[in-house]
N, CA, C and O atoms as a printed pandas DataFrame, in Angstrom:
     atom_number atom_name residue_name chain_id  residue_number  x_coord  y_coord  z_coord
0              1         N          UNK        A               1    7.370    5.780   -5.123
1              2        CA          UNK        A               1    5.995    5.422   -4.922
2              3         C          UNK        A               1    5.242    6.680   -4.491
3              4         O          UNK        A               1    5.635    7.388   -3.564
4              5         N          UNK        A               2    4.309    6.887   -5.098
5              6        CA          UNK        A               2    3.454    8.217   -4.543
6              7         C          UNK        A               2    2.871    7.601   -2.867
7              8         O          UNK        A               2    2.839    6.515   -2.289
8              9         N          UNK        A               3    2.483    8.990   -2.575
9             10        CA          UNK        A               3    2.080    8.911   -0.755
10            11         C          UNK        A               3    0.867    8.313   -0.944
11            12         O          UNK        A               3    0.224    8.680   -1.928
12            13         N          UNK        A               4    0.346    7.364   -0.132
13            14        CA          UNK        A               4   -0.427    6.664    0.511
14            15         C          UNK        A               4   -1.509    8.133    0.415
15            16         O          UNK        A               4   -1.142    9.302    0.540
16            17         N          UNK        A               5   -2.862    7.652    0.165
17            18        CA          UNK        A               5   -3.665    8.786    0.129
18            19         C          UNK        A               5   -4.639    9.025    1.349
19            20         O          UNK        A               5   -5.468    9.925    1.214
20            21         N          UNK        A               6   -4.616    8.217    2.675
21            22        CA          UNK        A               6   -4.390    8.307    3.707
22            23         C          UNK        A               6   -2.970    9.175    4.202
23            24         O          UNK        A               6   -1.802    8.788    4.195
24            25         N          UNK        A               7   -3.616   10.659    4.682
25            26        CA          UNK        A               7   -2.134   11.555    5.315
26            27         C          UNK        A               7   -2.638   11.759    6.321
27            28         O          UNK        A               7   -3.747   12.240    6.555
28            29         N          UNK        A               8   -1.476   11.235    7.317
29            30        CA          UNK        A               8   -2.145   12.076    8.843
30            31         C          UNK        A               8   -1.265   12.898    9.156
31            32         O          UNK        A               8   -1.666   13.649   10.045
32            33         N          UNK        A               9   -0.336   13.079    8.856
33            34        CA          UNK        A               9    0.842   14.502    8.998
34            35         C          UNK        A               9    1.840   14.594    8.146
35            36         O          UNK        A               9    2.475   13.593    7.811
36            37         N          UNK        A              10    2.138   15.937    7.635
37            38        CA          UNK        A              10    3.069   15.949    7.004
38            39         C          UNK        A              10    3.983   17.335    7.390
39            40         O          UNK        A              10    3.580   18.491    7.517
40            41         N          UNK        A              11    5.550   16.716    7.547
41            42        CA          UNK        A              11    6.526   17.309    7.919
42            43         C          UNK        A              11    7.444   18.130    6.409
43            44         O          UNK        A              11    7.069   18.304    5.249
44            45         N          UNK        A              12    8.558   18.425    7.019
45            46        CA          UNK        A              12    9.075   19.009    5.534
46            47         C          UNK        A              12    9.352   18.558    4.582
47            48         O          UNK        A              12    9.276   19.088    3.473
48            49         N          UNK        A              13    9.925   16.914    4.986
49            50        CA          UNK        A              13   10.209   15.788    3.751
50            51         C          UNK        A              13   10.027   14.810    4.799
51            52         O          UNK        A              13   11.191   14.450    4.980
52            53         N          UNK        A              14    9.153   14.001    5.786
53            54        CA          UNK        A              14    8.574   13.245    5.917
54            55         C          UNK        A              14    7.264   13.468    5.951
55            56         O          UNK        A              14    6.977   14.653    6.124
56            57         N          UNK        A              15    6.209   12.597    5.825
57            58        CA          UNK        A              15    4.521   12.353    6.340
58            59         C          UNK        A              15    4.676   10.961    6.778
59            60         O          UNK        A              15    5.582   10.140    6.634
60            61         N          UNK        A              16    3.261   10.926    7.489
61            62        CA          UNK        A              16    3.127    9.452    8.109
62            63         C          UNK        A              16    1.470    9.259    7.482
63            64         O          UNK        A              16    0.346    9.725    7.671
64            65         N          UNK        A              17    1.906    8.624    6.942
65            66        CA          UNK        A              17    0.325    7.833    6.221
66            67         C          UNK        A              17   -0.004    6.803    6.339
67            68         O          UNK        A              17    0.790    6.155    7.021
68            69         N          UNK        A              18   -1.330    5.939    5.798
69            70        CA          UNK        A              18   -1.357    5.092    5.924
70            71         C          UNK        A              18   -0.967    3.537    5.691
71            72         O          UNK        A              18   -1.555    2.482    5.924
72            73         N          UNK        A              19    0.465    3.915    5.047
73            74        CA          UNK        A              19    1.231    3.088    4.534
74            75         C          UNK        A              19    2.537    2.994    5.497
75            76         O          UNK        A              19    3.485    2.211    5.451
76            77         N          UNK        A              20    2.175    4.373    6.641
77            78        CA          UNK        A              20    3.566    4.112    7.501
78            79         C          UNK        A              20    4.244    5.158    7.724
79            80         O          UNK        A              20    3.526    6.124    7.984
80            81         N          UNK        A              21    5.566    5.407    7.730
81            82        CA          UNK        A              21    6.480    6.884    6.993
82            83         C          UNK        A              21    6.932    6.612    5.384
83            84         O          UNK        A              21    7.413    5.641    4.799
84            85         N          UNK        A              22    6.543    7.925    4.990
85            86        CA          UNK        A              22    7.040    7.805    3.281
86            87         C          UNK        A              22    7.806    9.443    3.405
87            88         O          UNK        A              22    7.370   10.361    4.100
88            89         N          UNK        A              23    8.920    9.486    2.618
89            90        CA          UNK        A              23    9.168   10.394    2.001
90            91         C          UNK        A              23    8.699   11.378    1.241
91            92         O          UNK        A              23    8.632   10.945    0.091
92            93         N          UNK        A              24    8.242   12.778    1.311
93            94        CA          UNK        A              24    7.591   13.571    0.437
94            95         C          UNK        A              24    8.222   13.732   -0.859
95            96         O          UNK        A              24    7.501   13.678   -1.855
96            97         N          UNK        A              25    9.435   13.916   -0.979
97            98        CA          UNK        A              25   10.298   13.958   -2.244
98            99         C          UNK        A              25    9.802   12.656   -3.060
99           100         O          UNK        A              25   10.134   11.540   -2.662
100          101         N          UNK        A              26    8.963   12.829   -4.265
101          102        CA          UNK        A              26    9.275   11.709   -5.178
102          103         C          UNK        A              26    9.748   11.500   -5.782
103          104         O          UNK        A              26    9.280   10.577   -6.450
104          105         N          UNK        A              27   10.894   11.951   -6.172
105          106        CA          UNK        A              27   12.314   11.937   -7.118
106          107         C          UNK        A              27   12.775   10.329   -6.296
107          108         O          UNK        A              27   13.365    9.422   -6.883
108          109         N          UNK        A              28   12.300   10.287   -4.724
109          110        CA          UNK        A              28   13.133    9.096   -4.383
110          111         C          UNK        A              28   12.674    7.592   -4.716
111          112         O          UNK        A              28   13.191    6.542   -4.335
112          113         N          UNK        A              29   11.742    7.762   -5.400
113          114        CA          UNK        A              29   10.532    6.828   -5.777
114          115         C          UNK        A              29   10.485    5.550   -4.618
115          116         O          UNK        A              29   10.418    4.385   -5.008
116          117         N          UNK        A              30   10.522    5.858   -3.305
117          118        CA          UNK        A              30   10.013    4.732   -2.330
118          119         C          UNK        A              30   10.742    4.047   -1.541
119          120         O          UNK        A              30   10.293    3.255   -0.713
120          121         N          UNK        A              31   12.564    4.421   -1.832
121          122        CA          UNK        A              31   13.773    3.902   -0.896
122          123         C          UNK        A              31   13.450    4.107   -0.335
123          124         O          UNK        A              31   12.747    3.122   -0.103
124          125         N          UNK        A              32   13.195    4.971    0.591
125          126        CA          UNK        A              32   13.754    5.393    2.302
126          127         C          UNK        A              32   12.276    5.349    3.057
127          128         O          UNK        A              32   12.334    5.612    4.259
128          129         N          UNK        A              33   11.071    5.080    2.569
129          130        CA          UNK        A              33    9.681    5.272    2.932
130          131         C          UNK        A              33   10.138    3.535    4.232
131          132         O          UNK        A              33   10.934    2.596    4.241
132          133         N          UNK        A              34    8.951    4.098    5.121
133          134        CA          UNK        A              34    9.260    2.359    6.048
134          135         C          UNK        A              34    7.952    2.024    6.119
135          136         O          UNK        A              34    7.245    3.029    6.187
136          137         N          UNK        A              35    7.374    1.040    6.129
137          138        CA          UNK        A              35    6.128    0.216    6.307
138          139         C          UNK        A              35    5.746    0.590    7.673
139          140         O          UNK        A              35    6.287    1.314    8.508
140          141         N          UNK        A              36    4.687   -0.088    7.673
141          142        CA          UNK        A              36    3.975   -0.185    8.742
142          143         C          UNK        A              36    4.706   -1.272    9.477
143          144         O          UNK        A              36    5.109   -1.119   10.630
144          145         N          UNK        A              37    4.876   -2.430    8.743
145          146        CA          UNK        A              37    5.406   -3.810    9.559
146          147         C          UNK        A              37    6.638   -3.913   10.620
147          148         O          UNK        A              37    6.967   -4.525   11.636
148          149         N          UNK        A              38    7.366   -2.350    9.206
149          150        CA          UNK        A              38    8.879   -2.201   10.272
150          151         C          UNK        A              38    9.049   -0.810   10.939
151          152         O          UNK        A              38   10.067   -0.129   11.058
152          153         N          UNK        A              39    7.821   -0.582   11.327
153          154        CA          UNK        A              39    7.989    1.140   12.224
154          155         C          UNK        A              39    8.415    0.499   13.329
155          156         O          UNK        A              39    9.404    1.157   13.655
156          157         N          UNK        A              40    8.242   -0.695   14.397
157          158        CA          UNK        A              40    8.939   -0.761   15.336
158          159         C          UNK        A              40   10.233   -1.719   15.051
159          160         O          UNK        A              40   10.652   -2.300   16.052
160          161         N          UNK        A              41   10.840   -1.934   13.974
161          162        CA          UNK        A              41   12.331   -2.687   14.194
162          163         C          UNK        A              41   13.200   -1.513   13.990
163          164         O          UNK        A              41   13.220   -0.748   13.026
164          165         N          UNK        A              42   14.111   -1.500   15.352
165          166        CA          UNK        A              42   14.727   -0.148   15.301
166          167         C          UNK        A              42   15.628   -0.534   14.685
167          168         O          UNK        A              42   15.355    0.177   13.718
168          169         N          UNK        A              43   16.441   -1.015   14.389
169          170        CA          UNK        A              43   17.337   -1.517   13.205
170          171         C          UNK        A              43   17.235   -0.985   11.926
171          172         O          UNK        A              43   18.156   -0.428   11.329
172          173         N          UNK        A              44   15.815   -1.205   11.403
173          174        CA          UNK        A              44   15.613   -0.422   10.261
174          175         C          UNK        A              44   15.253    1.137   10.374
175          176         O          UNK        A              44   15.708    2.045    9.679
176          177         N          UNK        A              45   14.601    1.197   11.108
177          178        CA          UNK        A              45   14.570    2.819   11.335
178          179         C          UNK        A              45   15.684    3.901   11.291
179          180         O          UNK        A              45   15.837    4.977   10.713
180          181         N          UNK        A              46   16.781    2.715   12.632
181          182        CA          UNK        A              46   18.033    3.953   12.668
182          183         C          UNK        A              46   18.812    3.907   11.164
183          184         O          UNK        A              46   19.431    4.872   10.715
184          185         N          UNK        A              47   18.656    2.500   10.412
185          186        CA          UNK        A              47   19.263    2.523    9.160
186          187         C          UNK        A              47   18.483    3.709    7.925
187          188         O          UNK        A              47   19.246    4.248    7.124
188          189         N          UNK        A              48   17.698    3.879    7.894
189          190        CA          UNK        A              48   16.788    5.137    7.248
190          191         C          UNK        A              48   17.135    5.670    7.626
191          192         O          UNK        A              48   17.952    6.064    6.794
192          193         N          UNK        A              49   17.387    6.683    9.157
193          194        CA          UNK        A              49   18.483    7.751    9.777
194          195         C          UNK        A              49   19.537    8.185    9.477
195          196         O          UNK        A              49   19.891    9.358    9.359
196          197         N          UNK        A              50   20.342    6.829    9.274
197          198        CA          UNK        A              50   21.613    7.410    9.121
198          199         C          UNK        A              50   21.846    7.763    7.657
199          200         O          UNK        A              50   23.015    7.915    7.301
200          201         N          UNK        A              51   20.974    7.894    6.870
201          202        CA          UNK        A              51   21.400    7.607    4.825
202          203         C          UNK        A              51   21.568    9.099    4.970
203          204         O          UNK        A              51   21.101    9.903    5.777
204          205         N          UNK        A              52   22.313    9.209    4.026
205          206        CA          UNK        A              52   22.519   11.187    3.805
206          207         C          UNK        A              52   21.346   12.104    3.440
207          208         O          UNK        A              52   20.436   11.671    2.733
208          209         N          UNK        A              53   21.346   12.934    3.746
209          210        CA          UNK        A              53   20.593   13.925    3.532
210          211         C          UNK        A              53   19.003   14.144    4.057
211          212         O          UNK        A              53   18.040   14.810    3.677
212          213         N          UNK        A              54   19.301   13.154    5.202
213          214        CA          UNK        A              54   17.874   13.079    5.713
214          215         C          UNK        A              54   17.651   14.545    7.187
215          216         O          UNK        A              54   18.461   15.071    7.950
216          217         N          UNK        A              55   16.968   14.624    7.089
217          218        CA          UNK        A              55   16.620   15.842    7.921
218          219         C          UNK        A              55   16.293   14.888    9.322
219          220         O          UNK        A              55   15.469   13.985    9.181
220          221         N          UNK        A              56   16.896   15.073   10.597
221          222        CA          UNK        A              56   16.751   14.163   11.532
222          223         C          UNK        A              56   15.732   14.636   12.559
223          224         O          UNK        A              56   15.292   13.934   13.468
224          225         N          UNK        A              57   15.440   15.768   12.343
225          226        CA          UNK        A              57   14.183   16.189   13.328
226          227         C          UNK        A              57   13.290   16.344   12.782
227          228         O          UNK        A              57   12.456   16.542   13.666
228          229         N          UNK        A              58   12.575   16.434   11.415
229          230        CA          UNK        A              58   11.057   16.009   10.804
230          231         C          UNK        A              58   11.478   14.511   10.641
231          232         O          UNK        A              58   10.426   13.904   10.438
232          233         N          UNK        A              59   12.363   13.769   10.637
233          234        CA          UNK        A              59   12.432   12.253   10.734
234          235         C          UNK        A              59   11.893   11.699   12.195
235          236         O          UNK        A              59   10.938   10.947   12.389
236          237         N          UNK        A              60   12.738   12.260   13.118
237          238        CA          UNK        A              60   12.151   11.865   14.606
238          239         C          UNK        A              60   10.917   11.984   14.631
239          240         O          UNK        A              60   10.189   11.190   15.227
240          241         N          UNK        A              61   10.459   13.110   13.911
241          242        CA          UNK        A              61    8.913   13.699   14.261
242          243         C          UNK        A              61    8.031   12.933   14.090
243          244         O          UNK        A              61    7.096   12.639   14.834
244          245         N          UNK        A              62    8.439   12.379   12.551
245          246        CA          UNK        A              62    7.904   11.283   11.894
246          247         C          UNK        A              62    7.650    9.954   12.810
247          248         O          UNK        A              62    6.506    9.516   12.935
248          249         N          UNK        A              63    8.459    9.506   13.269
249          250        CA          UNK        A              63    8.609    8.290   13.624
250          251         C          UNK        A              63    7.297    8.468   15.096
251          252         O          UNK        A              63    6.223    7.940   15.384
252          253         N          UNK        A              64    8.016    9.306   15.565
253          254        CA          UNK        A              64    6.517    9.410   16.973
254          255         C          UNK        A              64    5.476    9.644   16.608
255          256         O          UNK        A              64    4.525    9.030   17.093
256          257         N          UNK        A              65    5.277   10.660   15.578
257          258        CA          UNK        A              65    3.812   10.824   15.172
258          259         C          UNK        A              65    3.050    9.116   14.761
259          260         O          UNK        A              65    2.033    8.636   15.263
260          261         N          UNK        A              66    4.143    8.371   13.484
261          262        CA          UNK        A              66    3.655    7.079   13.304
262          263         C          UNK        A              66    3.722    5.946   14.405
263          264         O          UNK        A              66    3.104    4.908   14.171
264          265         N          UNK        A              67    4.569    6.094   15.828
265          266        CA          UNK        A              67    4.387    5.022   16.582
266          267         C          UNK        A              67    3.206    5.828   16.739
267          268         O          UNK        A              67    2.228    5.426   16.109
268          269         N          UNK        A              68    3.046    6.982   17.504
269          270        CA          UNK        A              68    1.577    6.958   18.213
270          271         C          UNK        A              68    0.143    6.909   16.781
271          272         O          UNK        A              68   -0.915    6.327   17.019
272          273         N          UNK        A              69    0.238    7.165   16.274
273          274        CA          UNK        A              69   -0.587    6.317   15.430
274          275         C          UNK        A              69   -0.894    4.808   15.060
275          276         O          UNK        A              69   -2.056    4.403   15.037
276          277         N          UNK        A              70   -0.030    4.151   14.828
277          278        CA          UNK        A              70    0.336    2.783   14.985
278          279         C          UNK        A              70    0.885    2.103   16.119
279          280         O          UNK        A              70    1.815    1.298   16.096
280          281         N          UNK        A              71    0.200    2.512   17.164
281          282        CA          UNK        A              71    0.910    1.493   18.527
282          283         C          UNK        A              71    1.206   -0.325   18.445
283          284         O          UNK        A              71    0.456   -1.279   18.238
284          285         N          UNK        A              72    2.183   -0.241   18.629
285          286        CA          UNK        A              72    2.793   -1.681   18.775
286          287         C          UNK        A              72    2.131   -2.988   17.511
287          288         O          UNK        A              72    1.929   -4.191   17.681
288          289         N          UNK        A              73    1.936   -2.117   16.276
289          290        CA          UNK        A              73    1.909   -2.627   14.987
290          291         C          UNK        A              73    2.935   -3.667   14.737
291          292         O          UNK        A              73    4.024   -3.373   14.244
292          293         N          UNK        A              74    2.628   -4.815   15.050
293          294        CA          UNK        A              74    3.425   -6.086   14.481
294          295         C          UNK        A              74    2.979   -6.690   13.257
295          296         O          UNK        A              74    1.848   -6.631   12.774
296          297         N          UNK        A              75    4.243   -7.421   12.700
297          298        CA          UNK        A              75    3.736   -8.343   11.591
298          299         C          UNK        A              75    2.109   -9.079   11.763
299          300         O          UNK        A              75    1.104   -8.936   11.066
300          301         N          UNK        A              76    2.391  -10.036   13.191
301          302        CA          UNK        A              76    0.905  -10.820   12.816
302          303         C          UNK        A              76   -0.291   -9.928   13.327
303          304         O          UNK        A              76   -1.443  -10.288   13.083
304          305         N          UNK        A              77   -0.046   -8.800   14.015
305          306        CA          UNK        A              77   -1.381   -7.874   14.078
306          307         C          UNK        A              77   -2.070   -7.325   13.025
307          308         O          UNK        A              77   -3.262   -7.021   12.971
308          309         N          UNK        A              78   -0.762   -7.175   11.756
309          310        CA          UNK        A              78   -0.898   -6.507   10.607
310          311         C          UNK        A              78   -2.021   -7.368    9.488
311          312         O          UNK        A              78   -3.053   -7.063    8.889
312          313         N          UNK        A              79   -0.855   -9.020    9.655
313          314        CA          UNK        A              79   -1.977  -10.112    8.728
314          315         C          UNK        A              79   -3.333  -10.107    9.078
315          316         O          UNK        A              79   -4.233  -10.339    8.272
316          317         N          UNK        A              80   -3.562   -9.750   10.715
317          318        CA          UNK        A              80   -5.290   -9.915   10.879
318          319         C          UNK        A              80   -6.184   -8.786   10.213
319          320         O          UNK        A              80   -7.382   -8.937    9.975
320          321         N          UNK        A              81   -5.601   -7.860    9.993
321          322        CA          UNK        A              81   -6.027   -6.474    9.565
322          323         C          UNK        A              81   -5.882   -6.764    8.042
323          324         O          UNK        A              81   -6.871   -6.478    7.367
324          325         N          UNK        A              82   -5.124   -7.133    7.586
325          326        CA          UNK        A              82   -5.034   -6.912    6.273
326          327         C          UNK        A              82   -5.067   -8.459    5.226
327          328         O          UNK        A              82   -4.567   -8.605    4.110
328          329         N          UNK        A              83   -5.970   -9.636    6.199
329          330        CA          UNK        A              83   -6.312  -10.467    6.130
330          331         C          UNK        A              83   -7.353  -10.546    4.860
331          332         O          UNK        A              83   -8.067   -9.544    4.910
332          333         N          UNK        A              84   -7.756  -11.528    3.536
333          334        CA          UNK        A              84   -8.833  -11.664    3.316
334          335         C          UNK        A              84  -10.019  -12.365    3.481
335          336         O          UNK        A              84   -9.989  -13.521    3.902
336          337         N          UNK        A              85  -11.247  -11.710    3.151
337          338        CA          UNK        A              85  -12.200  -11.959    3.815
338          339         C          UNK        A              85  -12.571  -13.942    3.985
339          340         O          UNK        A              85  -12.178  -14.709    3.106
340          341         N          UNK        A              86  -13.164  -14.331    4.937
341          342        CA          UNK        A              86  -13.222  -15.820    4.384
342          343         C          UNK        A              86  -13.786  -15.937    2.877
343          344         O          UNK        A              86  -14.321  -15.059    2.200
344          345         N          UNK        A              87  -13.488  -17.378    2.530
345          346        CA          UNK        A              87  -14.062  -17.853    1.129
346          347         C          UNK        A              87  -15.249  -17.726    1.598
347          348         O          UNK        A              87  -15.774  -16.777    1.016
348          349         N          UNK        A              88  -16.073  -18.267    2.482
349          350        CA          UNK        A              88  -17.513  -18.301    2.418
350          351         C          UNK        A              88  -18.292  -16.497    2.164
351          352         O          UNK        A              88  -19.392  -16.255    1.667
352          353         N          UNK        A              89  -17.502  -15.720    2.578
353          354        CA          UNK        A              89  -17.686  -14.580    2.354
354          355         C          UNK        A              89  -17.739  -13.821    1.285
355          356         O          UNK        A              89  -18.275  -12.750    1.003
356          357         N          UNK        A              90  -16.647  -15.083    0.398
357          358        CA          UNK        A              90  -16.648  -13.991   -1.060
358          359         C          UNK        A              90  -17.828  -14.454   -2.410
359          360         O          UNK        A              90  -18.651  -15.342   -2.189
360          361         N          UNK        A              91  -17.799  -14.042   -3.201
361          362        CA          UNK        A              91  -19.355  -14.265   -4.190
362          363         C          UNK        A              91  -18.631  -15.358   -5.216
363          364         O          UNK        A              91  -17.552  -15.181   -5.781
364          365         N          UNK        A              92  -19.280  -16.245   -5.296
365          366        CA          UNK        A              92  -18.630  -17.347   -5.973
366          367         C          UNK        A              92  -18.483  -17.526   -7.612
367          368         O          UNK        A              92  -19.252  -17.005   -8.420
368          369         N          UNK        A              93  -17.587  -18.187   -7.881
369          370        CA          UNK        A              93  -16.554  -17.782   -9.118
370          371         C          UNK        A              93  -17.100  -18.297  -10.115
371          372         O          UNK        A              93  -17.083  -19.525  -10.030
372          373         N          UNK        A              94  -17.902  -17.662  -11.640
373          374        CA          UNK        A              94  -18.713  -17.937  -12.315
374          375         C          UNK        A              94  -18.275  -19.330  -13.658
375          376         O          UNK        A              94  -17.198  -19.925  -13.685
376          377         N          UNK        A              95  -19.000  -19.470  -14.265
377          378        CA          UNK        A              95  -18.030  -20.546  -14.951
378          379         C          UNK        A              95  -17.396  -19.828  -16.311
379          380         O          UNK        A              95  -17.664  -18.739  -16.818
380          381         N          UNK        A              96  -16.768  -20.514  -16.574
381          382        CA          UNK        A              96  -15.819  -20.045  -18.023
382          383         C          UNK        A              96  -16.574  -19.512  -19.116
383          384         O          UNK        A              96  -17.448  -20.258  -19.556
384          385         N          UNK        A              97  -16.417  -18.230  -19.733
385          386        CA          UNK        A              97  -17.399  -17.881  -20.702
386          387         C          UNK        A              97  -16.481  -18.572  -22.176
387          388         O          UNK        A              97  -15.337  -18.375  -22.587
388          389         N          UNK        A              98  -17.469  -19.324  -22.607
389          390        CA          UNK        A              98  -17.465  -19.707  -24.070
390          391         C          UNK        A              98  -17.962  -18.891  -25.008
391          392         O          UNK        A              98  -19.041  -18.315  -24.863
392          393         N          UNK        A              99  -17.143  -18.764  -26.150
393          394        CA          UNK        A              99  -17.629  -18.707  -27.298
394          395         C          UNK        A              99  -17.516  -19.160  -28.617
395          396         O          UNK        A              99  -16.522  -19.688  -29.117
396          397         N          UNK        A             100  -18.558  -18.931  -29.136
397          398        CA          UNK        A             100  -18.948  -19.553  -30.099
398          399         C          UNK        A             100  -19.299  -19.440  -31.467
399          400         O          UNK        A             100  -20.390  -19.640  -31.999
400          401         N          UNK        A             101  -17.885  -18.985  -32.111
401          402        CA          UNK        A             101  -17.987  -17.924  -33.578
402          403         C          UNK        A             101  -17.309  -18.809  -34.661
403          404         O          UNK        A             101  -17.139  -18.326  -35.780
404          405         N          UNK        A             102  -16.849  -20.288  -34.345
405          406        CA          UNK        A             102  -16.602  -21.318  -35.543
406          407         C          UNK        A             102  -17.190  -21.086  -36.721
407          408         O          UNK        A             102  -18.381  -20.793  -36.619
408          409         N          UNK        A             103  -16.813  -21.114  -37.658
409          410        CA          UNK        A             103  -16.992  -20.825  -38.912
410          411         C          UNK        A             103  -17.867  -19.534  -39.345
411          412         O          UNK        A             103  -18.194  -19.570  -40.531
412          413         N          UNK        A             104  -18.192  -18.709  -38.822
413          414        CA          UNK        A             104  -18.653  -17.311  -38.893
414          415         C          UNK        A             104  -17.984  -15.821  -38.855
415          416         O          UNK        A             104  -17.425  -15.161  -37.979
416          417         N          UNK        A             105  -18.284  -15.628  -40.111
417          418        CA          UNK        A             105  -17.230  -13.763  -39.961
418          419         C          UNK        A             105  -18.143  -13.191  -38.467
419          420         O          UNK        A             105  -19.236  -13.435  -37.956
420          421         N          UNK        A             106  -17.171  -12.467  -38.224
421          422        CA          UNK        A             106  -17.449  -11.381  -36.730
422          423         C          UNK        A             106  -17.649  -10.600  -36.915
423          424         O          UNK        A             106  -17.627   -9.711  -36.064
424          425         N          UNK        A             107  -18.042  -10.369  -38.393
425          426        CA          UNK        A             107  -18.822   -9.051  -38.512
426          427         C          UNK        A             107  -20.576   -9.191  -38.133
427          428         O          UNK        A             107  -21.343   -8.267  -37.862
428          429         N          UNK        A             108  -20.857  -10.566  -38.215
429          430        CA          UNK        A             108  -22.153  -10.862  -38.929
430          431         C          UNK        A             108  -22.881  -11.603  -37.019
431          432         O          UNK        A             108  -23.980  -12.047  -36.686
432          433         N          UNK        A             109  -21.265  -11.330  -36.078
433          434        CA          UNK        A             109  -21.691  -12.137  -35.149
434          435         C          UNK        A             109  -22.737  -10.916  -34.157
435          436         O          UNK        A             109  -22.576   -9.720  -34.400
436          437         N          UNK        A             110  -23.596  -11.277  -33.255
437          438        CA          UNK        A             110  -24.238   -9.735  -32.737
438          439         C          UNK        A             110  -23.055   -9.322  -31.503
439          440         O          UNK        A             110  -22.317  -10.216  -31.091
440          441         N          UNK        A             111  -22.943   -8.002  -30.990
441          442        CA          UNK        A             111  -22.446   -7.518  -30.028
442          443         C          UNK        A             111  -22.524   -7.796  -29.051
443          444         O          UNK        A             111  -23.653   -8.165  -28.726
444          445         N          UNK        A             112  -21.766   -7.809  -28.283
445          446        CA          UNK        A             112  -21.681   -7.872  -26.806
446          447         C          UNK        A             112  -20.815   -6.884  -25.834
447          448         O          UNK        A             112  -19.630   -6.580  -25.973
448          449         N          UNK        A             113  -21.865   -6.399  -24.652
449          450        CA          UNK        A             113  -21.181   -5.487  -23.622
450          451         C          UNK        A             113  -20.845   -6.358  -22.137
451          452         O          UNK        A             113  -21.602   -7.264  -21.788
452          453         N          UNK        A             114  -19.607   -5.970  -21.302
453          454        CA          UNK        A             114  -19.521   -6.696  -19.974
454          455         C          UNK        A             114  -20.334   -5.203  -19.247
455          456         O          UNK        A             114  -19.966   -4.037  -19.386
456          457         N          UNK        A             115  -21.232   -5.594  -18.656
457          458        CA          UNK        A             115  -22.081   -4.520  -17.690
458          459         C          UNK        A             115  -21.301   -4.638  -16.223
459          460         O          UNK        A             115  -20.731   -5.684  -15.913
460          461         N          UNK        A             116  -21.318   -3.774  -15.574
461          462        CA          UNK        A             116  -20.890   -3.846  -14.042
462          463         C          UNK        A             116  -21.641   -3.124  -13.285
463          464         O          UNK        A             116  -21.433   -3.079  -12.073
């Protein structure tokens, strides 16, 4: 997975972004990177530690730089943050576009653009 384009530090083969800790190497395409959800289950952390070839002091580095960035980031702190907005909030859902080219070549029908 490429890095989160939120970087708040980057070590020799860790950064901590806004996705958490990720790996700089992208050959690894996103194994060993840890979320935000699980920067504090040390379980998973020390398991990212121990995999081979990890460098354990830009890893440590990592990990403090992202707790103190992310203090005491839990799952349900995370859902409120990354919650969507209420329904009443969002712009309401238009009706089904029909069309209407029964028995007519589409050459002869006029054009149409979607504008945004």
């Amino acid at each position: 997975m490429a890095l989160h384009r939120d970087i708040f530090w980057v070590g020799r083969q860790w950064a901590v972004t806004g996705a958490g800790i990720q790996a700089v190497d992208q050959r690894l395409r996103g194994v060993l990177d840890i979320n935000i959800e699980r920067l504090w289950d040390e379980a998973h952390v020390q398991s990212r530690r121990a995999k081979p070839g990890v460098n354990l002091e830009d890893f440590d580095a990592a990990v403090t730089m992202a707790r103190a960035r992310f203090p005491g980031m839990t799952a349900p702190a995370l859902t409120d943050l990354l919650a969507p907005p209420p329904a009443a909030a969002r712009p309401p859902v238009p009706a089904a576009f029909v069309l209407r080219a029964e028995g007519r070549l589409a050459r002869f029908l006029p054009q149409w653009r979607i504008r945004s």
